[in-house]
Structures are given as structure tokens and as C-alpha cells.
C-alpha atoms as one frame of an Amber mdcrd trajectory, in Angstrom:
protein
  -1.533 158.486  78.838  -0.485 159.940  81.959   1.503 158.154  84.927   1.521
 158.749  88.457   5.318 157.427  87.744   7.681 159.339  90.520  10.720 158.357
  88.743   8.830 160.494  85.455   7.798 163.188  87.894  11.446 163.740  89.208
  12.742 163.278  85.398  10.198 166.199  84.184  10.878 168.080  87.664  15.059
 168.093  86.861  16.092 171.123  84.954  19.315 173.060  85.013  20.161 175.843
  87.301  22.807 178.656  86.709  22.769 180.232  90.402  22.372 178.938  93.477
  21.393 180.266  96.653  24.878 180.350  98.136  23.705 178.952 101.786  22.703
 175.723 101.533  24.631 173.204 102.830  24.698 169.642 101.763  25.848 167.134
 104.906  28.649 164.754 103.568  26.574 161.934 105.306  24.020 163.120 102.521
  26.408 163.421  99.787  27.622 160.470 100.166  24.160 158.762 100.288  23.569
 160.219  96.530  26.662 159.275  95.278  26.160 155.899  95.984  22.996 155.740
  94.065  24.289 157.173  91.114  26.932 154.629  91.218  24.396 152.316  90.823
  24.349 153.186  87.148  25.625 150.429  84.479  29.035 150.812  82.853  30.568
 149.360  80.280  31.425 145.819  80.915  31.281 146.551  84.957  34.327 148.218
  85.024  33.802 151.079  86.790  36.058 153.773  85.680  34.729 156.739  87.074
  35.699 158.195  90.075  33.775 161.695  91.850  35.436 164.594  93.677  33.248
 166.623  95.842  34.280 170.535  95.796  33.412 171.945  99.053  35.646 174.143
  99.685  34.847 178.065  98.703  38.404 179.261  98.012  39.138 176.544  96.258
  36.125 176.296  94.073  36.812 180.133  93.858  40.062 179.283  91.977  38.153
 176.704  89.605  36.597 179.961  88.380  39.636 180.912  86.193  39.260 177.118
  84.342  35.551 177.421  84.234  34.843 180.776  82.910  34.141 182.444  85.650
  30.435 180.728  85.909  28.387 181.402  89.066  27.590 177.851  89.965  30.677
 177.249  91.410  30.909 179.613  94.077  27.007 179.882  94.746  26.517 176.001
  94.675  26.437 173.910  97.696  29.426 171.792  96.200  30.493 170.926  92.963
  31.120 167.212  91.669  34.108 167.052  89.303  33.396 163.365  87.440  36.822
 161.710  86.299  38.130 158.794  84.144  40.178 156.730  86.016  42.628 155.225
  83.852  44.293 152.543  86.167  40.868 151.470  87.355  42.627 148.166  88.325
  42.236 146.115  91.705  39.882 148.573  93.508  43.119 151.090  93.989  41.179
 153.924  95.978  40.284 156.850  94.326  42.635 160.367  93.763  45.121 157.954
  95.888  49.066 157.107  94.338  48.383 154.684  91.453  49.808 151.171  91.353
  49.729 150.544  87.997  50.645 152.204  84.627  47.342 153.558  82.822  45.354
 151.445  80.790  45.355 152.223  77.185  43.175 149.815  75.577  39.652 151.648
  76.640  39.256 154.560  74.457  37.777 157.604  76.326  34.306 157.080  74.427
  33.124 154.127  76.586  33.898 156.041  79.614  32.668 159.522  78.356  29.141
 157.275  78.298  29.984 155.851  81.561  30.485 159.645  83.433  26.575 160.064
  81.359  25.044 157.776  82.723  26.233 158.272  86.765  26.020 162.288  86.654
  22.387 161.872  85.067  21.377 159.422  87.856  23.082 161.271  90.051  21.045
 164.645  88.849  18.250 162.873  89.174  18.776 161.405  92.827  19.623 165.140
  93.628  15.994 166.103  92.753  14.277 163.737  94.340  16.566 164.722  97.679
  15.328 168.120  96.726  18.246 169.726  95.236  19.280 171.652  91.747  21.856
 171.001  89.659  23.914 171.572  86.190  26.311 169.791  84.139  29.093 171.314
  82.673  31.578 170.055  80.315  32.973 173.398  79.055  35.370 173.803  81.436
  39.520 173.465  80.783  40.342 169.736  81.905  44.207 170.417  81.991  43.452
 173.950  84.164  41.162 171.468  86.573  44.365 168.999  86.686  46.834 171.471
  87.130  44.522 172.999  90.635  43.309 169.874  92.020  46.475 168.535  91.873
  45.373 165.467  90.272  47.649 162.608  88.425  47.164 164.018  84.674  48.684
 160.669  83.943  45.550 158.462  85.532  43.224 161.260  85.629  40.838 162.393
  82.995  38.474 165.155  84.210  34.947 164.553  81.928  32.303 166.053  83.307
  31.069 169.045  86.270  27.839 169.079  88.214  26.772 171.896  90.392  24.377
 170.872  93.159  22.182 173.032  95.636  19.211 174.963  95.791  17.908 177.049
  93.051  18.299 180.519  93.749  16.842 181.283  90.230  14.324 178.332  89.115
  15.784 176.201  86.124  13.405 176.380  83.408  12.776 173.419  80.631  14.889
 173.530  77.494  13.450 173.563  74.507  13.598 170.164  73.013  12.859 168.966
  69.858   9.919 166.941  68.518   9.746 163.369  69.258   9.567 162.628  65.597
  12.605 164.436  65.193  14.235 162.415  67.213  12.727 159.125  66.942  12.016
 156.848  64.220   9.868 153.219  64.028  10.683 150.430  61.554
């Protein structure tokens, strides 16, 4: 069976991209428009814990490398999106802002590691179909990320990194497993 499905065609279209072609720019108007569809993804009993930081900013990105590896698709992306858990996600305080409350501790960092999943794949996704590349990255050093941005290590939890731009080097499919592999029916 085959579909005509553009939500399939973007999903078989996404693949990710090591290096950019350092000149793109992304508008924040643009940006912004993206990241509120990918917000649009379902969390765990609505509550929202994530929070996004776009990384714009060359130098600084350029002093990410150190906590990255040194990897290419921060300094040749467009921007970077650093996806946090926000652990006083109480009363709509406003994001990388002075909390108002003491961190919750009764949400283990499971629910929202499958929360940051499921908004940086829409998010990927939304990218393509607004004609960008991108890359997740979760080997990077969380504390070193903390310690540069300056965030509150305290309400902060830094999960997951997406590049975003244009390819400068075409991202090629991964090899996946077989479906049966994968799947079973009872």
C-alpha cells in the first residue's frame, strides 16, 4: 500500500544531518512559529515540563563546543535548540526566568525524558516540512551546558539538543531494523 500521506512523506523525508551550510538564517518570527507546533505534542498528564532555548548566537554556541565534543552542528547550524526539564513547572512561571517555587520532586525524570521525545520529534518533523535539517543530540555534558548558559542547575535539567538548518551534506537513512524485529502481533 502506498499513501499520498504528507505527514509520511515528511516522516520518510527527515533524516539527520552532521553539517550544515553555515549561512542560513532562520527568522525568530519563523522559529517561533515551529516551536509552537511542536508544543503541540502530548505530555504526560498536561503538564508541560519542557521548556526550549534557541542558540543563536555564534560565540556562544562556539563555547558549547567544549561540552559537546567539539561536533560541527553547532557552529555550522542555523541555531541550536537546547530542550530542558523544568522542574518548578508550577503556575505558568516563564521560562529560564527566577523560579518561585522549590523544585518538584515527585516526577521522576523518565516521564519528562518522554515528554522532551515527543516535542523535539514533532518539532524535527515541523522543521522538514518548513524545509529545514536537523539532529538530535543527547551526548553532550548537561552540567558543562548548565555551567555556560548560566542556567538554574537547581530547576533546570538539560535533556536533549537539536541542530536545525540546511543540509550542507544530505542526511542519509539509518539503517533500521526489520519490522518483525521490532514488532510483534498477539
Amino acid at each position: 500500500m502506498t499513501t499520498k500521506n504528507p505527514v509520511e512523506a515528511i516522516m520518510n523525508a527527515r533524516h539527520s544531518v552532521r553539517q550544515y551550510d553555515g549561512q542560513t538564517e532562520i527568522t525568530r518570527e519563523e522559529m517561533s512559529a515551529m516551536l509552537q507546533t511542536a508544543f503541540l505534542a502530548p505530555t504526560a498528564l498536561n503538564q508541560q515540563p519542557i521548556r526550549a532555548l534557541v542558540i543563536t548566537d555564534q560565540q556562544l554556541r562556539q563555547r558549547l563546543c567544549t561540552a559537546t565534543g567539539n561536533t560541527s552542528q553547532l557552529t555550522t547550524a542555523s541555531a541550536v535548540v537546547l530542550f530542558v526539564a523544568d522542574r518548578t513547572n508550577r503556575h505558568q512561571v516563564p521560562a529560564f526566568q527566577a523560579g518561585q517555587e522549590v523544585p518538584r520532586e515527585d516526577s521522576p525524570l523518565t516521564i519528562e525524558s518522554l515528554d522532551v521525545g515527543l516535542i523535539a520529534m514533532q518539532f524535527m518533523l515541523v522543521a522538514k516540512a518548513h524545509g529545514y535539517d536537523t539532529n538530535p543530540m543527547t551526548g553532550f555534558d548537561a552540567a558543562g551546558f548548565t555551567t555556560i548558559l548560566g542556567l538554574d542547575a537547581q530547576r533546570y535539567q538539560p535533556l536533549l539538543l537539536v541542530s536545525i538548518g540546511k543540509a550542507a551534506v544530505a542526511g542519509k537513512m539509518a539503517e533500521h531494523q526489520p519490522l518483525e524485529t521490532l514488532v510483534a502481533y498477539r
